[in-house]
Each structure stands twice: as C-alpha cells, then as structure tokens.
Predicted model as a PDB file, atoms N, CA, C, CB and O in Angstrom, pLDDT in the B-factor column:
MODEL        1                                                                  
ATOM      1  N   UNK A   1       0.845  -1.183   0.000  1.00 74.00           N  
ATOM      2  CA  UNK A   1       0.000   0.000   0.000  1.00 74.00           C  
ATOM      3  C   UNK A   1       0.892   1.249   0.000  1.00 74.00           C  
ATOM      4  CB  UNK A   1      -0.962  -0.003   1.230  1.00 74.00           C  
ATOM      5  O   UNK A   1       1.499   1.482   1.045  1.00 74.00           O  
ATOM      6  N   UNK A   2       1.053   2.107  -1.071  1.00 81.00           N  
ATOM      7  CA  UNK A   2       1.175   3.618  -1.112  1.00 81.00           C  
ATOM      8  C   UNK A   2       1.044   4.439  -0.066  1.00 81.00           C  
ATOM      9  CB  UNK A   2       0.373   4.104  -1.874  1.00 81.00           C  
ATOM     10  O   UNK A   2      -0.086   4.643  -0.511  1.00 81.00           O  
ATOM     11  N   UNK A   3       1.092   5.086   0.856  1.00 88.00           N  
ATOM     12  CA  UNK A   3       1.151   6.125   1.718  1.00 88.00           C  
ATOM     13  C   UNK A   3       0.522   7.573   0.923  1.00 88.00           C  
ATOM     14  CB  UNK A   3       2.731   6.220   2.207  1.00 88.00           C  
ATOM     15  O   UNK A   3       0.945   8.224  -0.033  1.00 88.00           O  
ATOM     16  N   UNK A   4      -0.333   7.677   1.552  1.00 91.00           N  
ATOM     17  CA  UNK A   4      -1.403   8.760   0.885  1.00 91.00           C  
ATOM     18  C   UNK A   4      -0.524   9.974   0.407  1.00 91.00           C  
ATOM     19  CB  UNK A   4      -2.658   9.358   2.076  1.00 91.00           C  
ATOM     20  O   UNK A   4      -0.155  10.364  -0.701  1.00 91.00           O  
ATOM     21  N   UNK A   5      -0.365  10.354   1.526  1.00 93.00           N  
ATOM     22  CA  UNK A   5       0.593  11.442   1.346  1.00 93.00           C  
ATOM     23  C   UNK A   5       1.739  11.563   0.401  1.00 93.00           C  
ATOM     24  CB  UNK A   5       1.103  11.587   2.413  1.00 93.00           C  
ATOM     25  O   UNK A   5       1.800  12.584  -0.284  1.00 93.00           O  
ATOM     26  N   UNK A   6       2.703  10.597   0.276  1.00 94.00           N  
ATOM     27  CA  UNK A   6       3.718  10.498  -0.836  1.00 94.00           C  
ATOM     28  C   UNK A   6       3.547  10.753  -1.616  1.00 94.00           C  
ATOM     29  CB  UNK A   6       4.178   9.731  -1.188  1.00 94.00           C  
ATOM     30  O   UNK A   6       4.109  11.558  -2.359  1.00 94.00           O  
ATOM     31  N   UNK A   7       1.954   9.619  -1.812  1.00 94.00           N  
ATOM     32  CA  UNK A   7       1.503   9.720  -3.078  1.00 94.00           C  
ATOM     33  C   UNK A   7       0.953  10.931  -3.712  1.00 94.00           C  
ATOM     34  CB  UNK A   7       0.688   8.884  -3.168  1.00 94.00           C  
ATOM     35  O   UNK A   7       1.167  10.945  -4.924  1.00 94.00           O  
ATOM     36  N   UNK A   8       0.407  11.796  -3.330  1.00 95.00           N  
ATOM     37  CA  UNK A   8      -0.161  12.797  -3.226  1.00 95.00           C  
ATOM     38  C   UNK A   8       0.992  13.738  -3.167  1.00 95.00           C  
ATOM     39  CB  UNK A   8      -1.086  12.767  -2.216  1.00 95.00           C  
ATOM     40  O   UNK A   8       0.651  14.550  -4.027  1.00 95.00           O  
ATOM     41  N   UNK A   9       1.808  14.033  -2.839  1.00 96.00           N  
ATOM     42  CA  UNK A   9       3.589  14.129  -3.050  1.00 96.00           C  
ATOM     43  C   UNK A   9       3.632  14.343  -4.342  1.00 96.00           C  
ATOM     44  CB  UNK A   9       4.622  12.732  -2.692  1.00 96.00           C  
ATOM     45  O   UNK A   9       3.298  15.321  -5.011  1.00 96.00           O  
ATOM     46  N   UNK A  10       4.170  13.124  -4.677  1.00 96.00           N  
ATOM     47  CA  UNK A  10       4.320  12.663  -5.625  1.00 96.00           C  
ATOM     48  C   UNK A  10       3.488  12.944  -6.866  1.00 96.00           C  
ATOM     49  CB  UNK A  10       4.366  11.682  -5.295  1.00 96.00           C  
ATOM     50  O   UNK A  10       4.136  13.478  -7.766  1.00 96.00           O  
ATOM     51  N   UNK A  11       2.411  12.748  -7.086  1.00 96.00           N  
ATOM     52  CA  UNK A  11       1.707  13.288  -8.211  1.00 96.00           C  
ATOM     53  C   UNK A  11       1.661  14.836  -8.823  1.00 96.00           C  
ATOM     54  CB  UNK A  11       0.511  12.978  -7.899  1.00 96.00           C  
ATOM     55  O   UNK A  11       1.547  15.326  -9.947  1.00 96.00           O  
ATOM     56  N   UNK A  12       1.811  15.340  -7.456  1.00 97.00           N  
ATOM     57  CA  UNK A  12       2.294  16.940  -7.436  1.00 97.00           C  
ATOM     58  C   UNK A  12       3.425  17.425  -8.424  1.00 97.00           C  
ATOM     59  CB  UNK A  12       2.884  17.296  -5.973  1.00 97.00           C  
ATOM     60  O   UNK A  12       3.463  18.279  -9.310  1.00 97.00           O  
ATOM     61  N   UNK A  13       4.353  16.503  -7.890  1.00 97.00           N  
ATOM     62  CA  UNK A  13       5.459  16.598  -8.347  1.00 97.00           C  
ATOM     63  C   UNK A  13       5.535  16.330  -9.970  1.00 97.00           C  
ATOM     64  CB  UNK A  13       6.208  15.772  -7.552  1.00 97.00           C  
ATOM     65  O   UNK A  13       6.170  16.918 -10.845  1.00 97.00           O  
ATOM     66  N   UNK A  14       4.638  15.214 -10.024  1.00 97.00           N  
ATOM     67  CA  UNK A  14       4.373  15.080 -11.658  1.00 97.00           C  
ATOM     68  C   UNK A  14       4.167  15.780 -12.446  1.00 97.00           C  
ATOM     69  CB  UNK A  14       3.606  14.552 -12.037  1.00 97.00           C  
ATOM     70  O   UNK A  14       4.753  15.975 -13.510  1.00 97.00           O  
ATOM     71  N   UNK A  15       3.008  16.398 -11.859  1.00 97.00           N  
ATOM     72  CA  UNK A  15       2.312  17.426 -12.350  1.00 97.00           C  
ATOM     73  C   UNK A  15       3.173  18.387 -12.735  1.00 97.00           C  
ATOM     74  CB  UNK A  15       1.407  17.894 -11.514  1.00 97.00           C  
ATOM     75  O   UNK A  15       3.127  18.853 -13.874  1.00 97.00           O  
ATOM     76  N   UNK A  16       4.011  18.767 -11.865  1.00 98.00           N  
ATOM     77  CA  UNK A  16       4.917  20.176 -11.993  1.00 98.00           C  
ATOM     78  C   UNK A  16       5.856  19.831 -13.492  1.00 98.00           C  
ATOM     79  CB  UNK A  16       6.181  20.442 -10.301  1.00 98.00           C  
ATOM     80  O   UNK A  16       6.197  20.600 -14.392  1.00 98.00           O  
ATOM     81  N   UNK A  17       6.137  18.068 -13.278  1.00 98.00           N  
ATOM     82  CA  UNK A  17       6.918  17.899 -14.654  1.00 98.00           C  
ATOM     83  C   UNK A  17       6.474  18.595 -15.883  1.00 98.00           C  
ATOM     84  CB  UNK A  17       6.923  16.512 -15.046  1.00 98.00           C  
ATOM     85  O   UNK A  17       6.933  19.459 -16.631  1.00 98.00           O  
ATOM     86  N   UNK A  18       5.113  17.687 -15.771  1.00 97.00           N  
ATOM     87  CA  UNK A  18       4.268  18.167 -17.021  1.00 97.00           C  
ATOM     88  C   UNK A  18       4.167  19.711 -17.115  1.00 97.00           C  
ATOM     89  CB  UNK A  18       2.745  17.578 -16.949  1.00 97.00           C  
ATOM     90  O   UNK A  18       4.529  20.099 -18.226  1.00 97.00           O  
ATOM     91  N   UNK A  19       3.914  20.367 -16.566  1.00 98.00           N  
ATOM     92  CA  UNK A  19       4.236  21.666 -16.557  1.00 98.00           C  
ATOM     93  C   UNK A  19       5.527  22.399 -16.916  1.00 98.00           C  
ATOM     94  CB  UNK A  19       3.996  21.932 -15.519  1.00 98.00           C  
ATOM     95  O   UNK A  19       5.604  23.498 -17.464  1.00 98.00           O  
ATOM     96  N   UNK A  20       6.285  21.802 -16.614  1.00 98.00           N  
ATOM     97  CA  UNK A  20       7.576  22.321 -16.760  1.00 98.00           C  
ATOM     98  C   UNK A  20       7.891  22.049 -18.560  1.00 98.00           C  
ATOM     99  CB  UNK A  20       8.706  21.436 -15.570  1.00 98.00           C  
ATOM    100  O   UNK A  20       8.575  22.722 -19.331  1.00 98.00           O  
ATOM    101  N   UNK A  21       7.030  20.703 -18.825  1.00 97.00           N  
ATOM    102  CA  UNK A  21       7.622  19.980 -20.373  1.00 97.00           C  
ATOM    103  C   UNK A  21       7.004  20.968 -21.153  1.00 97.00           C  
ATOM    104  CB  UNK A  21       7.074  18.208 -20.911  1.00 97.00           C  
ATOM    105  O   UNK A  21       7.494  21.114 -22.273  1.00 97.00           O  
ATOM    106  N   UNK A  22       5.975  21.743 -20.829  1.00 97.00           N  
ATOM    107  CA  UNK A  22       4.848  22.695 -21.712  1.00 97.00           C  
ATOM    108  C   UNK A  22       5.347  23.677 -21.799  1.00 97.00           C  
ATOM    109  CB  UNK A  22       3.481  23.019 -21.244  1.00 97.00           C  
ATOM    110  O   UNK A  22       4.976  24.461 -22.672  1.00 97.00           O  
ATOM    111  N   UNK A  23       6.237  23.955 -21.043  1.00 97.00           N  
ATOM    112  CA  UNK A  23       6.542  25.641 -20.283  1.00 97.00           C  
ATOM    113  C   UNK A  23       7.954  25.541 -21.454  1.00 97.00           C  
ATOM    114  CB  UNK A  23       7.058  25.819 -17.814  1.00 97.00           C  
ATOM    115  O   UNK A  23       8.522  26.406 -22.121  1.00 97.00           O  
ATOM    116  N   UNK A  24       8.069  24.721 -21.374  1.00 97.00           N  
ATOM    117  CA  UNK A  24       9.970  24.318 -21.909  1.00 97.00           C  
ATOM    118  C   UNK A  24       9.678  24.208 -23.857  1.00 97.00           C  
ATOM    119  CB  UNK A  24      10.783  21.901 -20.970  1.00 97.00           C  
ATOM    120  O   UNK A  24      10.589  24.094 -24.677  1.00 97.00           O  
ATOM    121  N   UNK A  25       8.455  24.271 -24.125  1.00 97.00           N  
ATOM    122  CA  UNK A  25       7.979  23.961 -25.400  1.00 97.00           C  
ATOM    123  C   UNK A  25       6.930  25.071 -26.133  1.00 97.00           C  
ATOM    124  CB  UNK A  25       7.319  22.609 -25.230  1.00 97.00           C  
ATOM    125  O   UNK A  25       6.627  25.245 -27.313  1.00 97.00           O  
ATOM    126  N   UNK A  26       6.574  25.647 -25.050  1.00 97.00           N  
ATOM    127  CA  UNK A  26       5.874  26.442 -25.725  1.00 97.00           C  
ATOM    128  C   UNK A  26       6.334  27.862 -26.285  1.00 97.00           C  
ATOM    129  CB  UNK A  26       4.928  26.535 -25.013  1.00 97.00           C  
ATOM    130  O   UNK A  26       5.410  28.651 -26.488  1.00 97.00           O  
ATOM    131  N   UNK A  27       7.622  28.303 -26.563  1.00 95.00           N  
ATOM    132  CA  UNK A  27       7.565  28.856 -27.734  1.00 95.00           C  
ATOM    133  C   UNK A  27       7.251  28.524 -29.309  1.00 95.00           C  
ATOM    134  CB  UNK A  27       8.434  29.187 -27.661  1.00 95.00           C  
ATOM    135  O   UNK A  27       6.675  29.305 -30.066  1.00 95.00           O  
ATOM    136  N   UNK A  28       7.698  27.322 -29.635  1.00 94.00           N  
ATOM    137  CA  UNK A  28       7.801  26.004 -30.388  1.00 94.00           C  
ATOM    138  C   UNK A  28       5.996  25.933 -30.942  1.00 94.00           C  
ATOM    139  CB  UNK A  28       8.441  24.467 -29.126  1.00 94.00           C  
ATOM    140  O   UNK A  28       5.497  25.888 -32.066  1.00 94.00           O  
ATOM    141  N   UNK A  29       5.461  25.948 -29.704  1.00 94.00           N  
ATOM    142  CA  UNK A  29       3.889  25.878 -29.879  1.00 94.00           C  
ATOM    143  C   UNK A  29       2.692  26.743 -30.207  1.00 94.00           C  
ATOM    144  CB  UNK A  29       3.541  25.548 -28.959  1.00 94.00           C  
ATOM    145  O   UNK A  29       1.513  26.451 -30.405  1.00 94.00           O  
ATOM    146  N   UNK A  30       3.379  27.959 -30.205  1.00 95.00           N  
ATOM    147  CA  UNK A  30       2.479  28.897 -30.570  1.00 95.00           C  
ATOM    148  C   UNK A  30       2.918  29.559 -31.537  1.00 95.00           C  
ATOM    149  CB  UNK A  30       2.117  29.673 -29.668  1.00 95.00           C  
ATOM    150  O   UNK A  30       2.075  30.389 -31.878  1.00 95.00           O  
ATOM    151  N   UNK A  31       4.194  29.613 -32.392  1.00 93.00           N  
ATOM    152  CA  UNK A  31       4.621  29.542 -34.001  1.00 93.00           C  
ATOM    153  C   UNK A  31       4.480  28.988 -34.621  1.00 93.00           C  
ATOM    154  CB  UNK A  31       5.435  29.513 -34.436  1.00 93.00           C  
ATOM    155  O   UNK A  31       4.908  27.835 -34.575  1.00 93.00           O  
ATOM    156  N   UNK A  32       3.547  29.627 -35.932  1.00 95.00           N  
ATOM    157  CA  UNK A  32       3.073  29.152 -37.092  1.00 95.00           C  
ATOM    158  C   UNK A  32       4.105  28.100 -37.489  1.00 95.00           C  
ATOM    159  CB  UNK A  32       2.848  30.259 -38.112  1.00 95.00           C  
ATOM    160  O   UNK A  32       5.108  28.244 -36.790  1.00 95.00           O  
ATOM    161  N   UNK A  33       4.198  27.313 -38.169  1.00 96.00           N  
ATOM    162  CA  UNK A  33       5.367  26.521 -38.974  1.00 96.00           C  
ATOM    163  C   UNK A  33       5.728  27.432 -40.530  1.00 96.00           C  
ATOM    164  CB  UNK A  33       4.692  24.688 -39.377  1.00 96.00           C  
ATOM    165  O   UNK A  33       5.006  27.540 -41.522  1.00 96.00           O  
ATOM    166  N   UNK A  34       6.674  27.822 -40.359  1.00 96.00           N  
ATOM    167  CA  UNK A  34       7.245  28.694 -41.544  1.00 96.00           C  
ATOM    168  C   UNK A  34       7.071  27.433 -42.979  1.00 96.00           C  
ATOM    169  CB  UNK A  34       9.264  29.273 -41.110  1.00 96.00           C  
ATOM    170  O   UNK A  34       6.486  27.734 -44.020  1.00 96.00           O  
ATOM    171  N   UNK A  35       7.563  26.355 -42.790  1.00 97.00           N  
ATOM    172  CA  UNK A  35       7.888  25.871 -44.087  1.00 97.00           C  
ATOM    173  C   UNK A  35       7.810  24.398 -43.316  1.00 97.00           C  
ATOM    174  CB  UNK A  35       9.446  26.480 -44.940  1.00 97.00           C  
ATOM    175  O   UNK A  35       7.880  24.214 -42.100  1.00 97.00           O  
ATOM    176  N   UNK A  36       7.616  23.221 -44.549  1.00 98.00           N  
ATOM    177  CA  UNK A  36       7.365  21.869 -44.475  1.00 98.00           C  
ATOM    178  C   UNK A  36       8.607  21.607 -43.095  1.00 98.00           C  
ATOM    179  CB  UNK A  36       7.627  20.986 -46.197  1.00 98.00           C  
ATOM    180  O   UNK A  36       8.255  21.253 -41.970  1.00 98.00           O  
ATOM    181  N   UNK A  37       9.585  21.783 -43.359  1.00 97.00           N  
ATOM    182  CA  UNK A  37      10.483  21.280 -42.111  1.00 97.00           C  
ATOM    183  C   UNK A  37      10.376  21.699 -41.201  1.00 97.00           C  
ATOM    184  CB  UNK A  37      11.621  21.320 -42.082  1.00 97.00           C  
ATOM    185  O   UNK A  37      10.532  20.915 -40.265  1.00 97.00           O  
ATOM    186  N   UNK A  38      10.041  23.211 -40.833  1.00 96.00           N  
ATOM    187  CA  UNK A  38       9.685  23.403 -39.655  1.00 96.00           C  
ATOM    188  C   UNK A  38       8.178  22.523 -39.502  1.00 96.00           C  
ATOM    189  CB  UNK A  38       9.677  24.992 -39.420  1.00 96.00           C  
ATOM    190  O   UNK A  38       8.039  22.210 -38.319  1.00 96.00           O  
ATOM    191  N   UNK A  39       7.231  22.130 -40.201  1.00 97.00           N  
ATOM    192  CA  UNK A  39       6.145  22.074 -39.459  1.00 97.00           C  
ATOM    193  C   UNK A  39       6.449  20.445 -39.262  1.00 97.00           C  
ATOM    194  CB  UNK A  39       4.666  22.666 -40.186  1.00 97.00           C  
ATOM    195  O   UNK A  39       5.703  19.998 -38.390  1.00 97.00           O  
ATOM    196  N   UNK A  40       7.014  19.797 -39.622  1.00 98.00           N  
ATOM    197  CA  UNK A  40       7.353  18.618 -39.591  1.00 98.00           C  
ATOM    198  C   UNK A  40       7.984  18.379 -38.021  1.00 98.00           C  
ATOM    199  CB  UNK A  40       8.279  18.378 -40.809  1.00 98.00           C  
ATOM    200  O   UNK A  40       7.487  17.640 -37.170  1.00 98.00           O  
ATOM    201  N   UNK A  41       9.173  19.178 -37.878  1.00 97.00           N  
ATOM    202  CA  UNK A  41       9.738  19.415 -36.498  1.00 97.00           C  
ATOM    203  C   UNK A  41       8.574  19.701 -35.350  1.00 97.00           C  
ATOM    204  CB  UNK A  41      10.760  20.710 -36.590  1.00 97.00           C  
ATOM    205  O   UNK A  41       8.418  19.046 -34.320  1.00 97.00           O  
ATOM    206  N   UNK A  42       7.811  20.824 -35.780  1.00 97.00           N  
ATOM    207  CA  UNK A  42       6.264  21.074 -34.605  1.00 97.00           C  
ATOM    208  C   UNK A  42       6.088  19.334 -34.234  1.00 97.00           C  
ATOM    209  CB  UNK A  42       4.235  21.943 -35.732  1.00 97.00           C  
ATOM    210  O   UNK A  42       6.189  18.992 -33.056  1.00 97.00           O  
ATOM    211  N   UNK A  43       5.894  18.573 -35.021  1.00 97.00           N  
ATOM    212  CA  UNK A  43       4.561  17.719 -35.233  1.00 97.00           C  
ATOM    213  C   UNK A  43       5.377  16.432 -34.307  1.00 97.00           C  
ATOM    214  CB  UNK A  43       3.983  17.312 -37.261  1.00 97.00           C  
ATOM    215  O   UNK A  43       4.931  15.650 -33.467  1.00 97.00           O  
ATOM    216  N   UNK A  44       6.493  16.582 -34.771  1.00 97.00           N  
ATOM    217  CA  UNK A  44       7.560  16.082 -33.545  1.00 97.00           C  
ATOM    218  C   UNK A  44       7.290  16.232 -32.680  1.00 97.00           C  
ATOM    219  CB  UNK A  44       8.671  16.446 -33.330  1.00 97.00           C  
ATOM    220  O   UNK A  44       6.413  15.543 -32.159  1.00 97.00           O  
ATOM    221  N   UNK A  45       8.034  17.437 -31.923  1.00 97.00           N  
ATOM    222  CA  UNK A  45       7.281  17.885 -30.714  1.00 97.00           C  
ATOM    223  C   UNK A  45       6.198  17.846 -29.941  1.00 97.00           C  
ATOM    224  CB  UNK A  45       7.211  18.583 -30.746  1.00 97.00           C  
ATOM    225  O   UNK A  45       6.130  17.886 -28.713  1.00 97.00           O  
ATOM    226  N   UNK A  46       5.079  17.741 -31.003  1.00 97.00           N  
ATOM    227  CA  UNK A  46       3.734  17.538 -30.466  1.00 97.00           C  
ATOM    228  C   UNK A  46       3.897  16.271 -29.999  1.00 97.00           C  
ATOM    229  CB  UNK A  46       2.541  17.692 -31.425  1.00 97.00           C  
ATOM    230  O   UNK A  46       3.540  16.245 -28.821  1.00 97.00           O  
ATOM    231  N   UNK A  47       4.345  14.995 -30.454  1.00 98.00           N  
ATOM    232  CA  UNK A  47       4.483  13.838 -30.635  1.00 98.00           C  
ATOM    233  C   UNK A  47       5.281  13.466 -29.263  1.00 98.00           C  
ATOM    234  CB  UNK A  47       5.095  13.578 -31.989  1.00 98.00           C  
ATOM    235  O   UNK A  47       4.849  12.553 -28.558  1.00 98.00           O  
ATOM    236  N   UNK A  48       6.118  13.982 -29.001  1.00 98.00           N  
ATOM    237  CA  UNK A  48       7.403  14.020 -27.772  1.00 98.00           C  
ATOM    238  C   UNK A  48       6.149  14.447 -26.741  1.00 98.00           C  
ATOM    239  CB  UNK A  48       9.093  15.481 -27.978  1.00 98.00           C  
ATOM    240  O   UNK A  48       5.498  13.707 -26.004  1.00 98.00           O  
ATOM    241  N   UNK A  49       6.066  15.489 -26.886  1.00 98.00           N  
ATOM    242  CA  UNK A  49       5.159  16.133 -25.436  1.00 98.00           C  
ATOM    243  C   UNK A  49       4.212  15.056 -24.850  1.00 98.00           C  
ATOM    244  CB  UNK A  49       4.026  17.572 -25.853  1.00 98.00           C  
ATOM    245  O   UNK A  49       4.171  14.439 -23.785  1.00 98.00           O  
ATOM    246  N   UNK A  50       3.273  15.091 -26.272  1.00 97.00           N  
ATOM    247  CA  UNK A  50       2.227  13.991 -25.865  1.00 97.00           C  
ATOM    248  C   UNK A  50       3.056  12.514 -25.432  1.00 97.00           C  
ATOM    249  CB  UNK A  50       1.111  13.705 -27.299  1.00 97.00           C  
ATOM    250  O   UNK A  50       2.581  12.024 -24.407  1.00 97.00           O  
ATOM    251  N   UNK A  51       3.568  12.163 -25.699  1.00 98.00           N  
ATOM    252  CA  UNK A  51       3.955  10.710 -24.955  1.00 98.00           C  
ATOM    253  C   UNK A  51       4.576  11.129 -23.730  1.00 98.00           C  
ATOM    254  CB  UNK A  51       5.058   9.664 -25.816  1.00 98.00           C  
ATOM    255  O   UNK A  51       4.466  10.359 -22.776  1.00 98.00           O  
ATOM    256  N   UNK A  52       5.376  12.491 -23.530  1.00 98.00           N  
ATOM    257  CA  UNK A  52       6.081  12.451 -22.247  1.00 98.00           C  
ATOM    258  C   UNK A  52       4.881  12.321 -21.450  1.00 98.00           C  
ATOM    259  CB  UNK A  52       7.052  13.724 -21.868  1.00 98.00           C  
ATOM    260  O   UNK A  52       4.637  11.449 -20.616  1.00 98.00           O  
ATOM    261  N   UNK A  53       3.915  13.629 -21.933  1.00 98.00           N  
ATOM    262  CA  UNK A  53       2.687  13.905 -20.444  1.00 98.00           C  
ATOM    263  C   UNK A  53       1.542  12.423 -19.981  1.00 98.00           C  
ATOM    264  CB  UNK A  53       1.247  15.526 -21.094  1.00 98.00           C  
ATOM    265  O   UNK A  53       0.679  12.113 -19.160  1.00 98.00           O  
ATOM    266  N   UNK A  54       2.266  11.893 -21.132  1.00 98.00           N  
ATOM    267  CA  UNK A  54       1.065  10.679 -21.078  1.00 98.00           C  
ATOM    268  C   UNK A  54       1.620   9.287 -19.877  1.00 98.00           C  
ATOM    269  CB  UNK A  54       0.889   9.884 -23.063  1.00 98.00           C  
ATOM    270  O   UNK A  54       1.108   8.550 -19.034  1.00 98.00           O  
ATOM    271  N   UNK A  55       3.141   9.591 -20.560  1.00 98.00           N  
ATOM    272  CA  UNK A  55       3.687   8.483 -19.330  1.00 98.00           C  
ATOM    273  C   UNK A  55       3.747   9.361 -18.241  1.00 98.00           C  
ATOM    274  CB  UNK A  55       5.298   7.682 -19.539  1.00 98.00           C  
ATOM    275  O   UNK A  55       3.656   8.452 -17.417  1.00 98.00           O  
ATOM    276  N   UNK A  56       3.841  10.596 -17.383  1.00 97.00           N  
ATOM    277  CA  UNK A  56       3.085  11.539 -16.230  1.00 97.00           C  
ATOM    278  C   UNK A  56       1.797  11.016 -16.110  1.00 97.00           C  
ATOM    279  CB  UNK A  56       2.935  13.169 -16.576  1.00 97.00           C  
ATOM    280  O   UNK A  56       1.603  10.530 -14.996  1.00 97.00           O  
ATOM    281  N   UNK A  57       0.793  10.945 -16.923  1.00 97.00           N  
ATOM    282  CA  UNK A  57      -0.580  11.010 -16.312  1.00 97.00           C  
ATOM    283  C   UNK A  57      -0.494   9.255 -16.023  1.00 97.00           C  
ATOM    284  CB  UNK A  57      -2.043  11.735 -17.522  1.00 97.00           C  
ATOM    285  O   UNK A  57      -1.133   8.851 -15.052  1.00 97.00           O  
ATOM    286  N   UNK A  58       0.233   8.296 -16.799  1.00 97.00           N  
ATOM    287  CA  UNK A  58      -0.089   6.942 -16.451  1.00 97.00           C  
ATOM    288  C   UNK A  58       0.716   6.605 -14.750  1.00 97.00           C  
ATOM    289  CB  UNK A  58       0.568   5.873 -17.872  1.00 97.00           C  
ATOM    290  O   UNK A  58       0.110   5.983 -13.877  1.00 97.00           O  
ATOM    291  N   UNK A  59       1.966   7.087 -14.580  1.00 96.00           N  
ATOM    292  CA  UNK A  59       2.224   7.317 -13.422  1.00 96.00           C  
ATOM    293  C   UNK A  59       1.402   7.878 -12.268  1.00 96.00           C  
ATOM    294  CB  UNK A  59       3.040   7.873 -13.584  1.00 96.00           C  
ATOM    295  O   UNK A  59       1.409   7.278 -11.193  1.00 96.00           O  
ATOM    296  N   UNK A  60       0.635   9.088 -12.440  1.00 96.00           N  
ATOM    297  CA  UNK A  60       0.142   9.241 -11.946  1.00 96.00           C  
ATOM    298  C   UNK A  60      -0.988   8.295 -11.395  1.00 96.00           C  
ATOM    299  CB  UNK A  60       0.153  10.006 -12.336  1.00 96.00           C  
ATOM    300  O   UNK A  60      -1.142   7.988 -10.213  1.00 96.00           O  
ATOM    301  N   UNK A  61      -1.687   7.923 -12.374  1.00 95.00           N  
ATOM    302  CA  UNK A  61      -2.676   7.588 -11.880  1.00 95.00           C  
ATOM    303  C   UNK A  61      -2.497   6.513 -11.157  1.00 95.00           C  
ATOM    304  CB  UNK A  61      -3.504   7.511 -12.644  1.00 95.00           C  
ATOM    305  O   UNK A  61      -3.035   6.579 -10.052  1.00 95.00           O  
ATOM    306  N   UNK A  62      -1.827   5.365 -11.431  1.00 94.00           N  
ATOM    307  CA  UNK A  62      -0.853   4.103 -10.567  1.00 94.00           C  
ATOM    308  C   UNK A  62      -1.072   4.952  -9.330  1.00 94.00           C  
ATOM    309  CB  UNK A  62       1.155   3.739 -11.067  1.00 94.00           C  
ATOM    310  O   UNK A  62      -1.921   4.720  -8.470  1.00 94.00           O  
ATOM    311  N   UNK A  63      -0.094   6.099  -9.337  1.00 94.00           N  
ATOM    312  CA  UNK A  63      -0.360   6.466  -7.520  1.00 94.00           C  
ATOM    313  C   UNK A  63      -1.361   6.908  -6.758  1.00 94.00           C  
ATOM    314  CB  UNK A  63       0.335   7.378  -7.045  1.00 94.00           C  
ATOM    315  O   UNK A  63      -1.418   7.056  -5.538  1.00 94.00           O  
ATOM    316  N   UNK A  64      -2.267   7.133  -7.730  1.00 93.00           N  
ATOM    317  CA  UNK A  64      -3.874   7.776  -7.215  1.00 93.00           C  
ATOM    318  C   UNK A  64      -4.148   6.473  -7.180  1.00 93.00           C  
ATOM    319  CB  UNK A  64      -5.043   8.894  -8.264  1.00 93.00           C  
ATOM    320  O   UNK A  64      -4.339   6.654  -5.977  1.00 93.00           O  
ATOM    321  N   UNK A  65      -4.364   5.282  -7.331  1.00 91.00           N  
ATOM    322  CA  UNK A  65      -4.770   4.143  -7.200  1.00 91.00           C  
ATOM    323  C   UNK A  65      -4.482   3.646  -6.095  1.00 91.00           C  
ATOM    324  CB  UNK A  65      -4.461   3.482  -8.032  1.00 91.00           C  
ATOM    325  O   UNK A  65      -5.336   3.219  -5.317  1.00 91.00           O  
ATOM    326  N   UNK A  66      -3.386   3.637  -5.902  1.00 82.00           N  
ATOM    327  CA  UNK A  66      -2.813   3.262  -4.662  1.00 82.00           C  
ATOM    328  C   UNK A  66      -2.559   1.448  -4.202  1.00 82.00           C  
ATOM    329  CB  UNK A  66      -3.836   4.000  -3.656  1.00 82.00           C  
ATOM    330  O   UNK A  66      -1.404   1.030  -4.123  1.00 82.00           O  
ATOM    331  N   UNK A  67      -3.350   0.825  -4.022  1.00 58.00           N  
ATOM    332  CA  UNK A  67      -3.420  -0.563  -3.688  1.00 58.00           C  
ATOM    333  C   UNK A  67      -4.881  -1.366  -4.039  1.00 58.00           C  
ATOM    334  CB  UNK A  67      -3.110  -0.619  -2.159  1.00 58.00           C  
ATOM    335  O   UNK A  67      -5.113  -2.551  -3.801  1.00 58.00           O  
ATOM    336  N   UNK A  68      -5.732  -0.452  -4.629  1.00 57.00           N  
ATOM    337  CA  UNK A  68      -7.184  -0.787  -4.553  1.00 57.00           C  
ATOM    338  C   UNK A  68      -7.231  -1.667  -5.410  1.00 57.00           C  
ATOM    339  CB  UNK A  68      -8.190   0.225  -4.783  1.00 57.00           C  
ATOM    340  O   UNK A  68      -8.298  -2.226  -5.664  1.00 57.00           O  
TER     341      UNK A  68                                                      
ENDMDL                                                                          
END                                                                             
C-alpha cells in the first residue's frame, strides 16, 4: 500500500513535470510553422510532449490508485 501522502507528493510533483515539459515547449507551440520542415519538427514535438505527459498522467494515476 502507497502512503497517501507520498503519493499525493508525488503526483504533485508530476504534475509540476508536465508543466515544466509545456513551459519548456511552448515557444515552439504557438509559431506558425514557416515551411514543411519546420512544421514537420512542430509535429515532432507535439508527438514528444504527448507521450512524455502521457507516461506523467499513467504514473500518476498508478499512484492515485494506490493498492485498490
């Protein structure tokens, strides 16, 4: 069993990742794509972000679960 608190810790802490991965990307994200390679590179990125925040939210939720 997880310890509420850690966990709750811990998800925080996730959270802040994910935040930090958006924060760290979003110039990237709110420029048009000039030309095929840049928008190719965006679509990357989009691609990176979304799997990082996704393995965050799957972590997460493991710890919001806890033992149940």
């Amino acid at each position: 069993m997880i310890d509420e608190r850690l966990a709750r810790d811990a998800i925080g802490l996730l959270s802040t990742a994910a935040a930090m991965l958006i924060e760290d990307a979003h110039d990237a994200l709110v420029m048009r794509p000039a030309d095929a390679a840049s928008a190719a590179a965006l679509a990357s990125l989009l691609e990176s972000l979304g799997a990082d925040i996704g393995a965050l939210g799957a972590a997460a939720s493991v710890l919001a679960r806890g033992d149940r």
